[in-house]
N, C-alpha and C positions, 0 to 999 in steps of 0.2 A: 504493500500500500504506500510504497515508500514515493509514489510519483502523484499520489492523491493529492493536491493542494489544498491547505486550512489555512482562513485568514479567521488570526487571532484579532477582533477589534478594537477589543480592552486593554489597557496597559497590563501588562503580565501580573495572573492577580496570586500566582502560588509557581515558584520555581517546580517544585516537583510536577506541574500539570504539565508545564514548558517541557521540563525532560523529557513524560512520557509522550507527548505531540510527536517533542520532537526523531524520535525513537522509530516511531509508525510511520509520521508525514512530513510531507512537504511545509514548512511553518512557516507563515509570514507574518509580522507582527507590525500590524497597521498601524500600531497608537507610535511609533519610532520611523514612519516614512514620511520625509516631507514635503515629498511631491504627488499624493495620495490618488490626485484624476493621472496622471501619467503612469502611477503604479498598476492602477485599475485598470488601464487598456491596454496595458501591456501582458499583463497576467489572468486580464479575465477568463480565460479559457481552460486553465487549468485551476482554480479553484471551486471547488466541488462540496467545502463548508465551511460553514462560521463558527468559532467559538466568541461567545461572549460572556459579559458578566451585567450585575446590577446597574453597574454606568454606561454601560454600551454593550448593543445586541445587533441587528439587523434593522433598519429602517425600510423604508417602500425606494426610497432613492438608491439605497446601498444593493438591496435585493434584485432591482432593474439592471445594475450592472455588473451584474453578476449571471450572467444567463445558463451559466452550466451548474449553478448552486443545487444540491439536493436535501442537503441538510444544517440546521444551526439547532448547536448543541449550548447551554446555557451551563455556566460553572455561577446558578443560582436557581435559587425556587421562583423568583419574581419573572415573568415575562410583561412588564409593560416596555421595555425597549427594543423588542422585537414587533413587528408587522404583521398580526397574526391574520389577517386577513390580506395581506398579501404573500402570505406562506400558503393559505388553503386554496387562492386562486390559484398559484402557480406548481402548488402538489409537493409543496417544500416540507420535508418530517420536521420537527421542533422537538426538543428533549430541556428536559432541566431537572433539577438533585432537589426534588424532594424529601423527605421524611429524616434523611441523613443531618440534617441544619435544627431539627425544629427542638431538642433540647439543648442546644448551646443556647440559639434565641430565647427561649423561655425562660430558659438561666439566667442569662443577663436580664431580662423586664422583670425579672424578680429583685436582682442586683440593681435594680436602677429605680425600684421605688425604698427600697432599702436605702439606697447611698443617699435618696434627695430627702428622705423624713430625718434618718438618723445624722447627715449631715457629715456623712464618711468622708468626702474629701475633703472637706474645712475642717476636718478634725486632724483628719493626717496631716496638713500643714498647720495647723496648731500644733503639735508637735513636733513635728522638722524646723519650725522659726524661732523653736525655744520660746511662747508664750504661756505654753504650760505651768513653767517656774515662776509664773506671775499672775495666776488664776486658774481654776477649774471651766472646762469649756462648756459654756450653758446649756441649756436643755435645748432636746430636741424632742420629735412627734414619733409616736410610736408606730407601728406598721400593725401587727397582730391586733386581727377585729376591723380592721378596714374595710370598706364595703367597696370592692373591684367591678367595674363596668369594663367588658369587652368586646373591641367593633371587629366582629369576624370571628368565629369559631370555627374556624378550621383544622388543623394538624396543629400550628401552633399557638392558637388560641385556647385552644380545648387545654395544651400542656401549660398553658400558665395559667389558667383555673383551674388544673389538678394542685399543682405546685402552691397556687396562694390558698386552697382550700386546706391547706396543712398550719398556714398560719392565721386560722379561724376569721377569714376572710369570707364572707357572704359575697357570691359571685352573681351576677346578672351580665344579660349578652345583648347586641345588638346585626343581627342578620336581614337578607333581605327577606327573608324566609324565618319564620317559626321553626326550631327543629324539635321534633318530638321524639325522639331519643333523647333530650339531658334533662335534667333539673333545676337549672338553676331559671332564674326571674328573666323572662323574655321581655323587652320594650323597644314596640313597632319605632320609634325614631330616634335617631341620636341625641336629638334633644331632651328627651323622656331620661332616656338611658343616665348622660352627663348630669341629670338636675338628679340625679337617683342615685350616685355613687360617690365616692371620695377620691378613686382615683382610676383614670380612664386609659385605656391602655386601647392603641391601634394596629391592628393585627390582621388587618383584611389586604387584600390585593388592591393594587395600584389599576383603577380604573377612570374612565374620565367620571362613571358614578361617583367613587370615592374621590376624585380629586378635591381637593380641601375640605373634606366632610369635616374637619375639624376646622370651623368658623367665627366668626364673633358670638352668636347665638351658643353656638355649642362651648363655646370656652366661659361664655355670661354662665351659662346655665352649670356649668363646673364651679362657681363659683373663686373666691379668697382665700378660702382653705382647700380648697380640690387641687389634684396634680394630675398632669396628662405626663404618660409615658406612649413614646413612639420609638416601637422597632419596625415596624412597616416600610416606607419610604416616605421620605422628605417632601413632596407633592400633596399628601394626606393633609397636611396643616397651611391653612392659610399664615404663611408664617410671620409677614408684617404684626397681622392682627396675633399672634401669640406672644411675637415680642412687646406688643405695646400693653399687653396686659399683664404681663408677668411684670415690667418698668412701673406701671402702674397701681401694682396691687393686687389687677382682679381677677388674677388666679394665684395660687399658695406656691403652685413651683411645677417643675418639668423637669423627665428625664428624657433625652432624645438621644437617640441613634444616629441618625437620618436628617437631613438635611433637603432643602428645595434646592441648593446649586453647589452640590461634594466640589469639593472640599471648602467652600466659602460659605464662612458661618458670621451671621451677623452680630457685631463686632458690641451690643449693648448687652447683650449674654454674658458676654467673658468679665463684668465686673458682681454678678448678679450670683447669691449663697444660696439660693433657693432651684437655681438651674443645675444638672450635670450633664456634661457634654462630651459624646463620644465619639470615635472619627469610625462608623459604620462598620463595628466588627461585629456585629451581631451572630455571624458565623463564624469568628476568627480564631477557633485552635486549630493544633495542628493535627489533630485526630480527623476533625469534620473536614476541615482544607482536602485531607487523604479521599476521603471518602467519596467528597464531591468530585475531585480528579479523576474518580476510579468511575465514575458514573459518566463524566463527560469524554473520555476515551474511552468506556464502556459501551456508549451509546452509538459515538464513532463505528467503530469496529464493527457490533454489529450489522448499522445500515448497511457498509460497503462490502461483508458475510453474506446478505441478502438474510439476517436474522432476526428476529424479534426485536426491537427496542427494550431497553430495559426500563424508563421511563419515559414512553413518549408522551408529546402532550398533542400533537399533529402527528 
């Protein structure tokens, strides 16, 4: 397979994925060429798939010039950067690493209403600046007994209401859809949902539905003391409107992931004790990195086997 062409579109998001690509295929690594329409018409003929990630997947422009493409493999669960309907028109297969991500995520949205009540980062730097020796670092807000709203019960929404139901967390969900398999408190809108819980965790797919489902309404309705945590994507929150309430009081605080434009994160956050702010590792050990790699040259392999997909999504 060693003459199959793969254009890598992301900046290379795990050396070991690199290795194995480059191992199998032909690799070209888009996000490092900077003459990219000259690269594109010189090479279109022989690349035959895409890998991408959270930042970059296949668009309708990238996919048109690409005329011999047959597959884009995803090193993520999220496909809103790929075309999906200009994959199905053109009979394009689509893959991506499901279920392998969804307890690191979970992990951290637990780690991340933890760090913004207890106050874990200001606390570690009250003790690395030596102010400890000159007071005890004040109280902070408890987490156990907090009432969890979550937008999207999916694989990993479902795992961070197993996870906060251990620390006697009364969980309520917001879907588009009622599901009648769980227990917990269903509420038809996110408005409903956010005026009903302590702390709101976004956990749904990145669609133009959900684009900024988290709004003024929904952050009023979160209230002063409410916190929105976000491992979803950056797109989810109207983010102006989350900065100008957290500046102003009328939300209690935020733990986010995710960002509307990685790596640029709005710069009135970084002086704010009530914010924690993480550069989108929601997947980032190196256990799941493996796992994900092993599924996006898994997925490879098979297409051009003529095999089953192991996770397709087209």
């Amino acid at each position: 397979m060693e003459s199959i062409g793969v254009l890598m579109t992301c900046p290379p998001p795990d050396p070991y994925l690199v290795e194995q690509l480059e191992k199998r295929f032909t690799l070209f690594k888009f996000h490092s060429i900077p003459d990219k329409a000259h690269f594109l018409n010189s090479n279109k003929a022989s690349i035959r798939a895409v890998v991408g990630n959270a930042s970059a997947g296949a668009d309708a422009q990238l996919i048109h010039q690409l005329p011999n493409l047959e597959i884009v493999s995803s090193f993520s669960v999220g496909l809103d950067k790929i075309d999906l309907a200009k994959c199905r028109e053109r009979g394009i297969r689509v893959t991506n690493t499901p279920d392998v991500l969804t307890d690191d995520v979970a992990d951290l949205a637990i780690g991340l209403m933890l760090a913004v009540l207890r106050r874990l980062c200001q606390s570690d730097r009250y003790v690395r600046s030596g102010q400890w020796k000159r007071g005890d670092f004040k109280l902070t807000t408890k987490f156990t007994g907090k009432s969890v709203g979550i937008i999207g019960l999916g694989r990993i929404g479902l795992a961070i209401a197993k996870r906060a139901e251990a620390f006697s967390c009364p969980i309520s969900y917001h879907t588009r859809t009622e599901k009648s398999d769980v227990k917990y408190k269903y509420y038809p809108s996110v408005v409903e949902l956010a005026a009903n819980c302590q702390i709101l965790v976004v956990a749904c797919a990145l669609t133009e539905e959900t684009r900024h489902i988290i709004n003024r309404e929904v952050i009023n309705a979160l209230g002063p003391k409410g916190v929105l945590i976000n491992i979803g994507r950056g797109p989810h929150v109207d983010e102006p409107e989350l900065v100008s309430a957290l500046v102003e009081g009328r939300l209690g605080g935020a733990g986010l992931d995710v960002f509307q434009d990685e790596p640029n994160v709005p710069e009135e956050l970084f002086g704010l004790e009530n914010v924690v702010l993480l550069p989108h590792v929601g997947s980032g050990t190196m256990e799941t990195r493996k796992e994900m790699a092993d599924l996006v040259v898994g997925n490879l392999e098979a297409h051009f086997l003529n095999k089953p997909l192991l996770t397709p999504v087209l």
